[in-house]
N, C-alpha and C positions, 0 to 999 in steps of 0.2 A: 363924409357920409358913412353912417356906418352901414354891415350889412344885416336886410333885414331875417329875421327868426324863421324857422321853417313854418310855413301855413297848414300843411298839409302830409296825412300820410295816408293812402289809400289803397285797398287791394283791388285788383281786377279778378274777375269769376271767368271762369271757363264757358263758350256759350253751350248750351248741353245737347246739342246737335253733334259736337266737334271735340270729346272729352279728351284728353291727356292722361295718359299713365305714367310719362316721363318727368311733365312739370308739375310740383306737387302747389308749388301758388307765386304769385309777382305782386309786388304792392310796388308804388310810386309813390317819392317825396316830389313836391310840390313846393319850390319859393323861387322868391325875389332876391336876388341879385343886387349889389352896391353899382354894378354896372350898367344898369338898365334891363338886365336880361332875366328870362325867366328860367330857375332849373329843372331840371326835373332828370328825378334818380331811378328808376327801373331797378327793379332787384328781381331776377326769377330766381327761386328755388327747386333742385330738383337733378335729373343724373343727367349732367351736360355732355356727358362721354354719349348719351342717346340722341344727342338734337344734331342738325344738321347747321352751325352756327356759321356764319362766312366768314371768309380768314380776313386779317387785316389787308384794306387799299388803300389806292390814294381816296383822301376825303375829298371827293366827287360828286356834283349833281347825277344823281341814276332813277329813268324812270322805272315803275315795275319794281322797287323792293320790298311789298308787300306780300309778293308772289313766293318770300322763302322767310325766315327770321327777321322782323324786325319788329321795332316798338316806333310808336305813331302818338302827336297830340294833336288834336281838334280845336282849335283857339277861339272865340266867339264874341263881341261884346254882346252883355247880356241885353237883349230886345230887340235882336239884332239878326237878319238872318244870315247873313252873309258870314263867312269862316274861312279859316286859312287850315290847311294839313301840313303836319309834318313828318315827315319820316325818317326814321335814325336805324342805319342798319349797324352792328357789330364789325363792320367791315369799315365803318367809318364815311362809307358813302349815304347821301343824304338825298333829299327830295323836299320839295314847299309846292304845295298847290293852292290858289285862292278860289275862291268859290262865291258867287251872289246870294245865292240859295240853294236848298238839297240838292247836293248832285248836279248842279250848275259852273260847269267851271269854266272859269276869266279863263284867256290864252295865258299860256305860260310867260314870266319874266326874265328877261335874258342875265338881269347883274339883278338877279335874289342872292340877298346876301348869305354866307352858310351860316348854319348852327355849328357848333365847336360840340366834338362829341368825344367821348373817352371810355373804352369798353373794359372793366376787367372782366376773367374768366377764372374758373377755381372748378375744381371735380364738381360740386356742388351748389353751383353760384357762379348765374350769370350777372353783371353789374353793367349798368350804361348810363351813362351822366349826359344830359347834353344842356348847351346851354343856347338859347334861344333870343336874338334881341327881336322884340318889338316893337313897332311904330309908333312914334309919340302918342298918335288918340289913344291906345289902345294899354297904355301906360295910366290913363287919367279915367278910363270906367272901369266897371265891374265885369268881369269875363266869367263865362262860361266855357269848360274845356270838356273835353271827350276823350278819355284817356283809353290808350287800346296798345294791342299786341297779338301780330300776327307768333306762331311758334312751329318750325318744322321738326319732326321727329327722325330717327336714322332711317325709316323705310320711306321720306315723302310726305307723310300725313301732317297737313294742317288743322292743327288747333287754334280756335279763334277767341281772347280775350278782350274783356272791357268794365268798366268801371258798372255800369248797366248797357244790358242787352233789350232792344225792342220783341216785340212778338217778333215769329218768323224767323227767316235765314240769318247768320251774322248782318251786321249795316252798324259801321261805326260811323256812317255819314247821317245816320236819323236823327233827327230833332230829341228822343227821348236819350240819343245815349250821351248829352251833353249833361252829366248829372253831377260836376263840381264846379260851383262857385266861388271866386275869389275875389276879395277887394284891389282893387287900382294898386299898383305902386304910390302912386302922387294925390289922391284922390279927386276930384272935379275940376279942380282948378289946375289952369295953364302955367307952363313954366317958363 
């Protein structure tokens, strides 16, 4: 099997309640994987010596890592309201939440499998890779994801990023901020 081509490269915007002086911008590559898995490349630009990045740990399930640095995907089939979160902190620790609908969350699952996550750091350039398998259905439709990023600065201050923002306070869990489509790995048919 070979692997397939990058689908995507997208920037996230700053929400303009929560600006940044320090990150000047992040865009996200977006593909598919020979292994089933979906990438996704986070790139911030900007003076890393200002942000509050967490140091490497063990890659660990950790609730709460939106609460300082981290970058998040919103997974969806498209028609579909239910969604899965995921969270990839710089630290290497991770988080998966499943969801029915907005803001409706399934109980947690004890053996959620992790995402494999890999962070470089540069004066200038923050990077995080992670690679994400998911569940056969969800390999064979069309997805809508929600791409987002929490950002803390050296005083505390969270800046809040996303592919789009709805009216109102940040919400990377709204229905509007699912604004990239991508085709199936396999497309409709079973394998």
């Amino acid at each position: 099997m070979i692997e397939h081509p990058l689908l995507h490269t997208t920037m996230l915007t700053c929400h303009p309640e929560t600006g940044s002086q320090v990150v000047h911008e992040i865009n996200v590559q977006v593909r598919w994987l020979q292994d089933d898995a979906l990438a996704l490349i986070y790139t911030l630009m900007g003076d890393c010596a200002r942000l509050r990045i967490p140091s490497p740990r063990l890659p660990v399930k950790v609730d709460g890592l939106w609460r300082h640095t981290c970058f998040e995907a919103f997974v969806s089939v498209q028609g579909n309201s239910a969604y899965g979160e995921f969270n990839f902190s710089p630290s290497g620790e991770w988080a998966v939440y499943h969801f029915r609908g907005y803001r409706d969350r399934l109980p947690l699952e004890e053996e959620e499998p992790a995402p494999q996550t890999l962070t470089r750091r540069e004066e200038k350039r923050l990077e995080l890779e992670a690679r994400v398998h998911l569940s056969h259905p969800l390999l064979t439709q069309p997805l809508r994801l929600a791409l987002s990023a929490v950002i803390e600065d050296d005083v505390g201050t969270l800046s809040y990023w996303a592919l789009k923002h709805p009216p109102g306070k940040p919400d990377f869990h709204h229905p509007e901020a699912f604004a990239l489509k991508i085709a199936p790995l396999y497309g409709t048919a079973t394998r």
